[in-house]
C-alpha positions as CSV (number, residue, x, y, z in Angstrom):
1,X,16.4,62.5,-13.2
2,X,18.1,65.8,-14.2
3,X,20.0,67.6,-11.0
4,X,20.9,71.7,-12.1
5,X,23.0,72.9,-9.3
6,X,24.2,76.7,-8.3
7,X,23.1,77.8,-11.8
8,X,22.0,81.7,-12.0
9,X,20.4,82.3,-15.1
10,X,21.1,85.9,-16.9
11,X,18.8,87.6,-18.5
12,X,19.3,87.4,-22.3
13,X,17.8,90.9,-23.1
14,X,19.1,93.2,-19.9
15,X,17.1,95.8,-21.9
16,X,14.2,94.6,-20.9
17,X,14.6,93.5,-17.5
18,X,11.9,95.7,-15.5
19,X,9.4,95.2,-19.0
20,X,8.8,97.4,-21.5
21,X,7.7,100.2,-19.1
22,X,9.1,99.2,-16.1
23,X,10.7,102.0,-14.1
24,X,8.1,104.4,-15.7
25,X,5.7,102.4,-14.2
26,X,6.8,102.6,-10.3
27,X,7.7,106.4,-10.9
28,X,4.3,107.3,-12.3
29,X,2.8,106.3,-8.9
30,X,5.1,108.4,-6.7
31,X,4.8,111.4,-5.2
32,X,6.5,114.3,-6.8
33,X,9.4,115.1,-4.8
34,X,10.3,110.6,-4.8
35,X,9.4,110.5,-8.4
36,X,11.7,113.1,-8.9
37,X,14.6,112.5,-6.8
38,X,14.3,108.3,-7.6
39,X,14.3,109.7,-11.4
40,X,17.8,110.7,-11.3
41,X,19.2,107.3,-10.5
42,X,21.8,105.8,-12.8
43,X,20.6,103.4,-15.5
44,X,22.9,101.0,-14.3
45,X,21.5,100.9,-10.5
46,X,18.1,100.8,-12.2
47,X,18.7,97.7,-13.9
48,X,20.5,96.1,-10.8
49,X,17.3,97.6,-8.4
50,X,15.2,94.6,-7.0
51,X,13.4,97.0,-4.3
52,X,12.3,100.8,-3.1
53,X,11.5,101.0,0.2
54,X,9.6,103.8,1.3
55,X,9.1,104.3,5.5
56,X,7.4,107.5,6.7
57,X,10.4,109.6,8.6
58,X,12.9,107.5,7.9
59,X,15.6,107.3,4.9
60,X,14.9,106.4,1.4
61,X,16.1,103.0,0.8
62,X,16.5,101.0,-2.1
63,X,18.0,97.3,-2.9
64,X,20.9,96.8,-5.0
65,X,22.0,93.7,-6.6
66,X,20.7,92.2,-3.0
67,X,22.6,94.9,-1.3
68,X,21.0,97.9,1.2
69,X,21.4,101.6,-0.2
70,X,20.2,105.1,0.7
71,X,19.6,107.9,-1.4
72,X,20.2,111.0,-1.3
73,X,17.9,114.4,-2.2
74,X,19.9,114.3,-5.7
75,X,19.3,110.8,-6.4
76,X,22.5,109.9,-5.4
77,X,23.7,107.4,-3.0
78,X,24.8,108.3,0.2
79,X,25.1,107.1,4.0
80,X,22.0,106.6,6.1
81,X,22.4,109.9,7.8
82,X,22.1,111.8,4.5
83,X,19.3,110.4,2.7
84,X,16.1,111.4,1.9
85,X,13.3,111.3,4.3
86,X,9.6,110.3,2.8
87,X,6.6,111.9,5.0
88,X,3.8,110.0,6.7
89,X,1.7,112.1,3.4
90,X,4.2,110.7,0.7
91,X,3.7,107.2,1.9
92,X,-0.4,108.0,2.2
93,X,-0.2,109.7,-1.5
94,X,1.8,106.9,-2.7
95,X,-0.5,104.2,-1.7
96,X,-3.8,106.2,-3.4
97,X,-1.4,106.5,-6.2
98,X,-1.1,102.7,-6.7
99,X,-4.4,101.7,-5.8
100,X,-6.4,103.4,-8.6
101,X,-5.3,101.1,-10.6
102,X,-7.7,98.9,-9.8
103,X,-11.2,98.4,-8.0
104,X,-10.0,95.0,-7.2
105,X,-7.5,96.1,-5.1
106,X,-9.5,98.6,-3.1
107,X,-11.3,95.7,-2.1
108,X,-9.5,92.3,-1.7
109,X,-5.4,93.3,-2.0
110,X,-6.0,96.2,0.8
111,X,-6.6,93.2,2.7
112,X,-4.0,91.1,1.9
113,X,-1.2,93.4,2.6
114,X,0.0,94.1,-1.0
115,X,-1.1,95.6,-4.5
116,X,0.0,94.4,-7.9
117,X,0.6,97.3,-10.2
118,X,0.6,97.0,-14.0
119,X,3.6,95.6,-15.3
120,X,3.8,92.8,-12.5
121,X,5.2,94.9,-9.2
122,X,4.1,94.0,-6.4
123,X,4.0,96.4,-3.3
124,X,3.5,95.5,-0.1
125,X,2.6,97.7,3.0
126,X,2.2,97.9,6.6
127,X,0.2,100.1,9.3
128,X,-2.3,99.5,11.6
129,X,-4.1,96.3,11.3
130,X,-7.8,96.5,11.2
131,X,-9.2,92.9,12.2
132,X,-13.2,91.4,11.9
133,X,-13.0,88.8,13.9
134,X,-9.8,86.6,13.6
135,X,-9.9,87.7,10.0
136,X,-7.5,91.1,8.6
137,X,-10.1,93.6,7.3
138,X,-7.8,96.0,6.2
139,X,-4.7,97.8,6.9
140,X,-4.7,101.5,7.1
141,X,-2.4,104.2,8.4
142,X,0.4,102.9,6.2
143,X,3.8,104.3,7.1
144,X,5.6,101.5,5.5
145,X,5.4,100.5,1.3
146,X,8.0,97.8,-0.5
147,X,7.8,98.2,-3.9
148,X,9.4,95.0,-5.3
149,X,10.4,95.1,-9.1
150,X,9.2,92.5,-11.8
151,X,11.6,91.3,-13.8
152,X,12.1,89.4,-17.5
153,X,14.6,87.5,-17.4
154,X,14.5,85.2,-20.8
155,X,15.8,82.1,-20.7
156,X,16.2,81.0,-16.7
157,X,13.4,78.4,-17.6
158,X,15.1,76.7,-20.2
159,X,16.9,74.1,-18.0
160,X,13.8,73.3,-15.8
161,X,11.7,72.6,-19.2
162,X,14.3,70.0,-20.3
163,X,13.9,68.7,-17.0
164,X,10.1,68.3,-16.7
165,X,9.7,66.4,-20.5
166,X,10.0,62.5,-20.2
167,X,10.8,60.2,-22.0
168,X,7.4,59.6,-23.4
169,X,7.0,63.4,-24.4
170,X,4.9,64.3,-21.5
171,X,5.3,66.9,-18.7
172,X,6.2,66.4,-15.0
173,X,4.2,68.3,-12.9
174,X,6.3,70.7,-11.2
175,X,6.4,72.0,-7.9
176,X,9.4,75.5,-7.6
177,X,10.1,76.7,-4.4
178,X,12.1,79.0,-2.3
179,X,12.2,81.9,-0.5
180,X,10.8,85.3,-0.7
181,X,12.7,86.7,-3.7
182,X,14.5,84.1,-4.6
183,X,13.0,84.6,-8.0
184,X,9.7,82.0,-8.0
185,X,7.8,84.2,-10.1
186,X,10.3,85.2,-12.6
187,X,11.0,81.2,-13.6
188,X,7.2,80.8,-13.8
189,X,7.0,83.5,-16.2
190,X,10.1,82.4,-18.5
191,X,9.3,78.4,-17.9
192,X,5.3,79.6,-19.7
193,X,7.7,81.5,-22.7
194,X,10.1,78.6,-23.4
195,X,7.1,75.6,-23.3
196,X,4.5,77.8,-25.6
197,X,6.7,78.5,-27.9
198,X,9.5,76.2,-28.1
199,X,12.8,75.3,-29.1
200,X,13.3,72.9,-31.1
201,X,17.2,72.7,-31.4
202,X,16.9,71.6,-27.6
203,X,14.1,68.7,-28.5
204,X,11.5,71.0,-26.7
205,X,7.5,71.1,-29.1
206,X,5.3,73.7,-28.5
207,X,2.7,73.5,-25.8
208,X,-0.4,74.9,-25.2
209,X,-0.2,76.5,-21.9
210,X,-2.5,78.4,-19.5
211,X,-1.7,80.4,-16.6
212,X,-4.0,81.4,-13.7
213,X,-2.6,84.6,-12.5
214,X,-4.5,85.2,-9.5
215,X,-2.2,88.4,-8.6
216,X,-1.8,89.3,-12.0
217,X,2.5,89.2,-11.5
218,X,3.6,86.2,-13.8
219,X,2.2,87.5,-17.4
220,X,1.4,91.2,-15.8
221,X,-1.6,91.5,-18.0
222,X,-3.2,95.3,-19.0
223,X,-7.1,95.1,-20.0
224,X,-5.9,91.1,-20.8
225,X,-3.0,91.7,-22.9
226,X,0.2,90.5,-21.3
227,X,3.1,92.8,-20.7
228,X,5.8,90.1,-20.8
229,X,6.5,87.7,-23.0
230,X,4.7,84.6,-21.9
231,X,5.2,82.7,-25.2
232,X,3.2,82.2,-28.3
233,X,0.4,79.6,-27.7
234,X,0.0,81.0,-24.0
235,X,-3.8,81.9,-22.9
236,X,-3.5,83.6,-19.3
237,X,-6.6,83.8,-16.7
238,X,-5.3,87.1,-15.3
239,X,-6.8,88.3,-11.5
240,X,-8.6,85.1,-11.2
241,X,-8.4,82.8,-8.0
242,X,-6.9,79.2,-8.8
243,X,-10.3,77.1,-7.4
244,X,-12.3,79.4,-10.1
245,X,-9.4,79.6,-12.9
246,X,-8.4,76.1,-12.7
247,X,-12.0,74.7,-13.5
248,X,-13.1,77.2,-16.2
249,X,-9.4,77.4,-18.0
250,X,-9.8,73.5,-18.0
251,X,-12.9,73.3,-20.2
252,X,-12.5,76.3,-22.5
253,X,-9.0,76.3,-23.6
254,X,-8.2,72.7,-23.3
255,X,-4.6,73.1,-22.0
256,X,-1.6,70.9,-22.0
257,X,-0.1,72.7,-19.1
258,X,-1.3,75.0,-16.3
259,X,0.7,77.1,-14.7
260,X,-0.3,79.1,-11.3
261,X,1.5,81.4,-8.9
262,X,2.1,80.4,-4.9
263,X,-0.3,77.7,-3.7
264,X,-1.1,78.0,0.2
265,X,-4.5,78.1,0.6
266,X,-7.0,74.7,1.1
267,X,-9.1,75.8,-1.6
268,X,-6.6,75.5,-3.9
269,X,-6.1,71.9,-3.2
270,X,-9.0,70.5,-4.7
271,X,-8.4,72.8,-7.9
272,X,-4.7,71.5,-8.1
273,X,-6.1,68.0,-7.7
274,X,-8.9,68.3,-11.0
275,X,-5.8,69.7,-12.6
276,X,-4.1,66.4,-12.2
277,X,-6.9,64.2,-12.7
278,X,-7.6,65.8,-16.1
279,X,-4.4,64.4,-17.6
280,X,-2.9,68.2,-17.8
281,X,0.6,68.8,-16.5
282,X,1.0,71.3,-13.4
283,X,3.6,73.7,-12.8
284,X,3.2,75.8,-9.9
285,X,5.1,77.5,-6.6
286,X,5.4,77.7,-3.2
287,X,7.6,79.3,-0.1
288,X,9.5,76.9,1.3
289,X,13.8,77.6,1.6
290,X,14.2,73.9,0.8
291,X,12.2,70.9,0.5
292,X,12.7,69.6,4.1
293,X,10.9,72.9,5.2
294,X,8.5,72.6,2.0
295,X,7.2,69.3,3.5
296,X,6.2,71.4,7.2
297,X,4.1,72.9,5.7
298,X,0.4,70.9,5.5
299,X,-0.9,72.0,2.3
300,X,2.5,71.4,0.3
301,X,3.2,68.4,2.5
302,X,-0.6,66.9,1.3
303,X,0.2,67.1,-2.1
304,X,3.8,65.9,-2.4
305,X,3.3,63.0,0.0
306,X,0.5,62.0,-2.5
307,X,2.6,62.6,-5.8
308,X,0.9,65.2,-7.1
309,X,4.0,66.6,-8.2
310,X,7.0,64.6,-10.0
311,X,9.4,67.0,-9.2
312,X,10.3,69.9,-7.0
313,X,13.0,73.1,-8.4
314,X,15.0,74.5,-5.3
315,X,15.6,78.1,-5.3
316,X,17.8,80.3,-3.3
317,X,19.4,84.0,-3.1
318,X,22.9,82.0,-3.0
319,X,24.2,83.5,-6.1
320,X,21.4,86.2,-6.3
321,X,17.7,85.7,-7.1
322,X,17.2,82.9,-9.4
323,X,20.0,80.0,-8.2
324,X,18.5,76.8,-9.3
325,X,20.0,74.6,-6.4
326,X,18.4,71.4,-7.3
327,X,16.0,69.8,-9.2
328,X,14.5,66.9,-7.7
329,X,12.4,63.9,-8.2
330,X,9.8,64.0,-4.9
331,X,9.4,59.9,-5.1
332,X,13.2,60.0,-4.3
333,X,12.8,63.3,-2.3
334,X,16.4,63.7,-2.5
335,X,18.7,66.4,-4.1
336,X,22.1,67.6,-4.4
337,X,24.1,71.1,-3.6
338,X,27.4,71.8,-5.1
339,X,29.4,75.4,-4.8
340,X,29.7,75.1,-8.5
C-alpha cells in the first residue's frame, strides 16, 4: 500500500487553470455593471479566484486563495463597507443568464439547487424553496448565487494512479473523498488525463477510460467535445445519470476504467455494483472530511464495508484545495497524517 501525505499538487500549466475560456465564461453570464466591474480584476487574483459570490443588497464577494474579499465599484479590493452592492434584479438577470445554457437545467438543476455552465462551473443558488410533497420542486426568488470556478490543474492525479496499479497490472477501484472544495472533481478530471494517456517513464500504459458526467463538471463537455483535457483514449457520457451511463457506457465502449462524479444516491448503487461485476476498475467520489465520517454515511458505508472499493484518497483544504492526506487501503481502513 502506497500512503501520499500533505501533498498539494500545482498546476503544471497555470495558464490554463480556469480552461481555455474560463473567466470569459463566468463574465459572459453577468449582468453589465458585475461583468464590468469583476472585468477589471488583476490577472493574478483571477488565477488565485476559487469563488464569486453574488447576494442581492449585500457586498460583492469573492474567494481568494481560500481567503474572503470584497470588491469595490472599480474592481478593486476593498473593506466590506465599500464594496459593490448587486441588486435583487442582477442576481434575477444573472440566474436567466446562466440558465439558457441549457433546457436541462430549466428542468432538473433548478431543482437541485445548482447549474453547471460550460466550461465545468458550477453555481449554486438559494431563495425560496418551492416543495411537492417532501420533494424540492424548485427554488425561485434567488437572492443568493455561488459561482464556483473549475479548474485544470495537470498532474495532481499522477500519484493516485501509481497508487491504484497493482502488481498484476490491474486497477484498484478507487473511492476520493473530502469536503466541499477540497478539490474532488479536479483529481477526477486529471486522474482520467494521466490513465488515458499515459506515462510511460513512471511504468503507467494507456487505458481506455470512460466517464459518466452526470453534471457535466469533470470533462466540461460543449455539444460532446470536452473542454479539458481528459486524456487521449477518454470517451465521456456527458449529462447522463450514473444508473443509465454506467449500463450503456459498459456495453458500447468496452472500458477499462469508469470514472463518475459524487455518488450519494441508492440508484447509483446497483450501477456501481454492475461496474464491479464486469471486471472494470471504478474510480469515483464522495463528501465525506475523512473516512471515519465517509463510513456514516449508508450508501458509502454499503459499499466499502463490502469491498467494492480497494482504496479510498483523503482530501482536505489543509494546504489549499487538493491536499492528498492519505491514501488508504479500505481492508486495512487505516491511514496516516503527517505535517509534512
Amino acid at each position: 500500500m502506497k500512503l501520499v501525505v500533505g501533498q498539494e499538487s500545482k498546476a503544471s500549466n497555470p495558464g490554463r487553470a480556469l480552461g481555455p475560456r474560463g473567466w470569459d465564461q463566468i463574465l459572459q453570464v453577468l449582468p453589465s455593471r458585475l461583468r464590468q466591474v469583476l472585468a477589471r480584476l488583476q490577472p493574478h487574483q483571477v488565477r488565485d479566484l476559487s469563488e464569486v459570490r453574488i447576494r442581492a443588497n449585500r457586498p460583492l464577494q469573492i474567494i481568494v486563495n481560500g481567503t474572503c474579499r470584497f470588491v469595490g465599484g472599480s474592481g478593486e479590493l476593498t473593506t466590506v463597507d465599500k464594496a459593490l452592492v448587486p441588486t435583487g434584479d442582477e442576481c434575477v438577470e444573472a440566474l436567466h443568464q446562466m440558465a439558457r445554457w441549457s433546457i436541462y437545467a430549466l428542468q432538473q438543476e433548478m431543482k437541485n439547487g445548482y447549474l453547471t455552465l460550460p466550461g465545468g462551473h458550477r453555481v449554486g443558488f438559494t431563495g425560496e424553496a418551492v416543495l411537492e410533497g417532501e420533494e424540492l420542486k424548485l427554488i425561485r426568488h434567488v437572492t443568493s448565487l455561488n459561482i464556483r470556478l473549475a479548474r485544470e490543474v495537470l498532474g495532481k492525479g499522477l500519484s493516485v494512479a501509481e497508487a491504484m496499479l497493482a502488481d498484476n497490472g490491474q486497477l484498484l477501484n478507487t473511492l476520493i473523498i473530502g469536503p466541499p472544495n477540497s478539490g474532488k472533481t479536479t483529481l477526477l478530471r486529471d486522474l482520467a488525463r494521466v490513465l488515458g494517456t499515459g506515462c510511460p517513464s513512471r511504468g503507467l500504459p494507456i487505458f481506455q477510460v470512460a466517464i459518466i458526467d452526470e453534471r457535466s463538471e469533470i470533462a466540461a463537455c460543449h455539444r460532446g467535445i470536452p473542454q479539458f483535457d481528459v486524456g487521449v483514449a477518454t470517451d465521456v457520457l456527458d449529462r447522463c445519470p450514473k444508473a443509465i451511463g454506467i449500463q450503456n457506457i459498459l456495453r458500447a465502449m468496452a472500458p477499462e476504467v469508469i470514472i463518475t462524479d459524487e455518488i450519494g444516491r441508492v440508484e447509483d448503487v446497483d450501477a456501481v455494483y454492475d461496474a464491479a461485476r464486469s471486471g472494470v476498475a471504478l474510480v469515483s467520489s464522495a463528501h465525506a472530511s475523512g473516512l471515519e465520517q465517509a463510513y456514516t454515511r449508508p450508501i458509502v458505508a454499503k459499499l466499502l464495508a463490502e469491498n467494492l472499493f480497494d482504496q479510498v484518497v483523503v482530501l482536505s483544504r489543509r494546504q489549499g484545495p487538493g491536499t492528498i492526506e492519505a491514501i488508504t487501503s479500505v481492508k486495512e481502513r487505516r491511514g496516516c497524517r503527517c505535517d509534512g
